[in-house]
N, C-alpha and C positions, 0 to 999 in steps of 0.2 A: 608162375613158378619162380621164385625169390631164391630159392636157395641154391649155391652152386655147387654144394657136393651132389645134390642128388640129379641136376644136369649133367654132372661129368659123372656120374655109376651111369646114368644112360647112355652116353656114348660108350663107355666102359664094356658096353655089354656086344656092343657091335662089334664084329670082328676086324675091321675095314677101318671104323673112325676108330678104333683104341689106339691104333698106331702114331692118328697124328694129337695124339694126347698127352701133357709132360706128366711127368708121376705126378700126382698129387693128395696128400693125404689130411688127413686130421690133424689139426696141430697138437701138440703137447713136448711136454720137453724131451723125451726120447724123440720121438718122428722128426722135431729140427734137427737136432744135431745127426741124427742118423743121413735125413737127406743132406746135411751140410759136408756130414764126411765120403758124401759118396759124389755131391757135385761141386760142392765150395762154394755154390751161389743160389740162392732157393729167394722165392715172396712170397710171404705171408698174406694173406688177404684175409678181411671178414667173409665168412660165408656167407650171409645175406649183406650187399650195401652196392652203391651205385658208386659213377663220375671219379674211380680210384682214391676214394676215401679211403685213409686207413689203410691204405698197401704201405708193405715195406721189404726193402730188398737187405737181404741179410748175406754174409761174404766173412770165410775164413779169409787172413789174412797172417802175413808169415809173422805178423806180431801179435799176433791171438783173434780178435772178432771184432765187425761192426755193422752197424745197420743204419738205413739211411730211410728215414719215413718224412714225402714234401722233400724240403730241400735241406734240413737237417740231417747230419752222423753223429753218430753215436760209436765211437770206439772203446774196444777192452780187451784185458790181458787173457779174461778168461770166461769160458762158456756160461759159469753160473752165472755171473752179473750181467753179462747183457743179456739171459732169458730172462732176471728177475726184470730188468730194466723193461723190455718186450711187453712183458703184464702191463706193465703200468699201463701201456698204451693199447693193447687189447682188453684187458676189462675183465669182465665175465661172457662175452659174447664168443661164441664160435669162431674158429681162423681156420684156413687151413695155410699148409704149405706145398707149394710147387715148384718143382723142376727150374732152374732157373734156366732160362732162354737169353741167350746174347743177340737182342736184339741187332739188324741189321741198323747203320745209319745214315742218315742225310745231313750234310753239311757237317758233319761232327755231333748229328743229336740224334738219339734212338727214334724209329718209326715202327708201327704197326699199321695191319689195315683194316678195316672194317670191312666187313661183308654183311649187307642185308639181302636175304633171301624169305619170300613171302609166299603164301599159296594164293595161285593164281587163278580167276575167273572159269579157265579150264580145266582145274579141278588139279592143276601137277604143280610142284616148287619148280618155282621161279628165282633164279638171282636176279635183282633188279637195280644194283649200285653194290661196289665196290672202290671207297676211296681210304685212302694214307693218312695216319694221324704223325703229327712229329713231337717229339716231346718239346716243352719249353725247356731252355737250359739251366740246366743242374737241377732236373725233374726225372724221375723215376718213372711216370707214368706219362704215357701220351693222349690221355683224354681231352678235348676240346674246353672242358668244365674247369680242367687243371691249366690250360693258359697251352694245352696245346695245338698246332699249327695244322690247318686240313690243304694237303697237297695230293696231287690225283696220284692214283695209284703206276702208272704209267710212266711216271716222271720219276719218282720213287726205284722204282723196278729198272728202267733201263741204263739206273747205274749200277745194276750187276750182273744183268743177263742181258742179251741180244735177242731174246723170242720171247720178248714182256707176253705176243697174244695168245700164246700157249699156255705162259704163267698163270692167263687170267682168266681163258678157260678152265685148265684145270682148280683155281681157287671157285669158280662159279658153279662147277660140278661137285666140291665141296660142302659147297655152299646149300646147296639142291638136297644133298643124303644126307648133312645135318638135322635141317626141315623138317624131311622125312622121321627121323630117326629122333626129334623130340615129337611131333605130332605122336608118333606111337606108343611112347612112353606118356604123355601127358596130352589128353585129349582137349582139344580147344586152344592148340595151338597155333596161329594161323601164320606167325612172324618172327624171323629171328633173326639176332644179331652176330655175327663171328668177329669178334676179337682173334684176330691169326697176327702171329710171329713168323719172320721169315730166321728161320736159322741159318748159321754161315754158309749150311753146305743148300740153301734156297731151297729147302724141305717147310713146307707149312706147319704149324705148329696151332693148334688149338687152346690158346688162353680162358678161354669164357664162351660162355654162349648164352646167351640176353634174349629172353621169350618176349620182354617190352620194350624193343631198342629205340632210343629216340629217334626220328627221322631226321633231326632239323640238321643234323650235320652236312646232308646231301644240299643243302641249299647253297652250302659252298663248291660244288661241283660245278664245273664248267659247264656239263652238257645240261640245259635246264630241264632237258628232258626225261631226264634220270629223276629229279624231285617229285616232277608230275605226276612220274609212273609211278613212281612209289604210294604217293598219295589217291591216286586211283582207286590203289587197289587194296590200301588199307581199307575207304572209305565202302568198298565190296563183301568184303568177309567181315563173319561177324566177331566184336569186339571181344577180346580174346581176359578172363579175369584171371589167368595165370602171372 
């Protein structure tokens, strides 16, 4: 399943995950600026595309607007020109816009974390790795593909809270009712990936959610035993063509 509007109407539908879900709608010129005057920071994404291609963080500003897609801004006085400007670089392909989330960060640079949860040889969703991507600097995105940096989630975490192993249960049991909850909407799904935001107040936040996650991130994981497992139990259930 490629596309992420119809990933996030599935969580949508849950009563439980809608919560940790930031609005996110269809783009068009009404919907940015609506979400822009209701948050002042929203990103644009392609609905179908991988490795934060093509993201852009868009941000009112007390001297009109700007957006920042890679490691380019683009500033303006006024809303029509940087939407006409925003086309150029969306196309004719689908975007939508989401909630913008301030990410939490490390050294001075935004982090997220990956959760991969898998169904398991005993027939239940399994979390089976949960690591920290850090963004490279003056990068909008923290993906691995975009030059960013994989630190354990634990190192990450215990510079804001003091009960990280609670943190990481409760993201692992996140992790678990996702699973579930695209398994149900889209059969033959055996694996999925959580893109989660930590918001200031350390509430989870669901960015994405990736039915093909790559694995190979985990190979930067300290515990080697985290890759194996993963690979395990890919190599068990069957290949998933979503």
């Amino acid at each position: 399943m490629s596309s992420k509007w119809m990933k996030t109407a599935a969580l949508l539908k849950d009563k439980v995950l809608s919560d940790y879900v930031p609005e996110t709608v269809h783009m068009s010129k009404v919907s940015l600026r609506t979400l822009l005057k209701k948050y002042k920071m929203v990103y644009i994404k392609p609905d179908v595309g991988s490795y934060g291609i093509g993201v852009m963080r868009v941000e009112r500003t007390e001297l009109g607007y700007q957006y920042q897609i890679q490691e380019r801004i683009y500033t303006f006085k006024n809303y029509d020109d940087m939407y006409q400007s925003i086309q150029k670089n969306t196309g004719k392909k689908k975007h939508l816009v989401q909630e913008g989330i301030h990410l939490l960060k490390h050294k001075g640079r935004r982090f997220d974390l990956r959760i991969m949860t898998q169904y398991a040889p005993d027939c239940r969703w399994e979390t089976t790795g949960i690591i920290g991507r850090v963004a490279a600097k003056n990068k909008i995105v923290t993906n691995y593909h975009s030059g960013g940096t994989i630190v354990t989630a634990n190192r990450l975490l215990a510079g804001y809270t003091s009960d990280v192993k609670n943190q990481l249960r409760a993201l692992s049991i996140l992790g678990e009712n996702v699973g579930k909850a695209m398994q149900k909407a889209f059969p033959g799904v055996y694996v999925v990936g959580l893109d989660i935001a930590i918001d200031q107040s350390l509430r989870p936040r669901i960015l994405e959610v990736n039915t093909s996650p790559d694995p190979n991130i985990f190979k930067e994981h300290p515990k080697k035993s985290v890759f194996k497992k993963i690979m395990r139990f890919a190599d068990l259930y069957p290949k998933s063509k979503t």
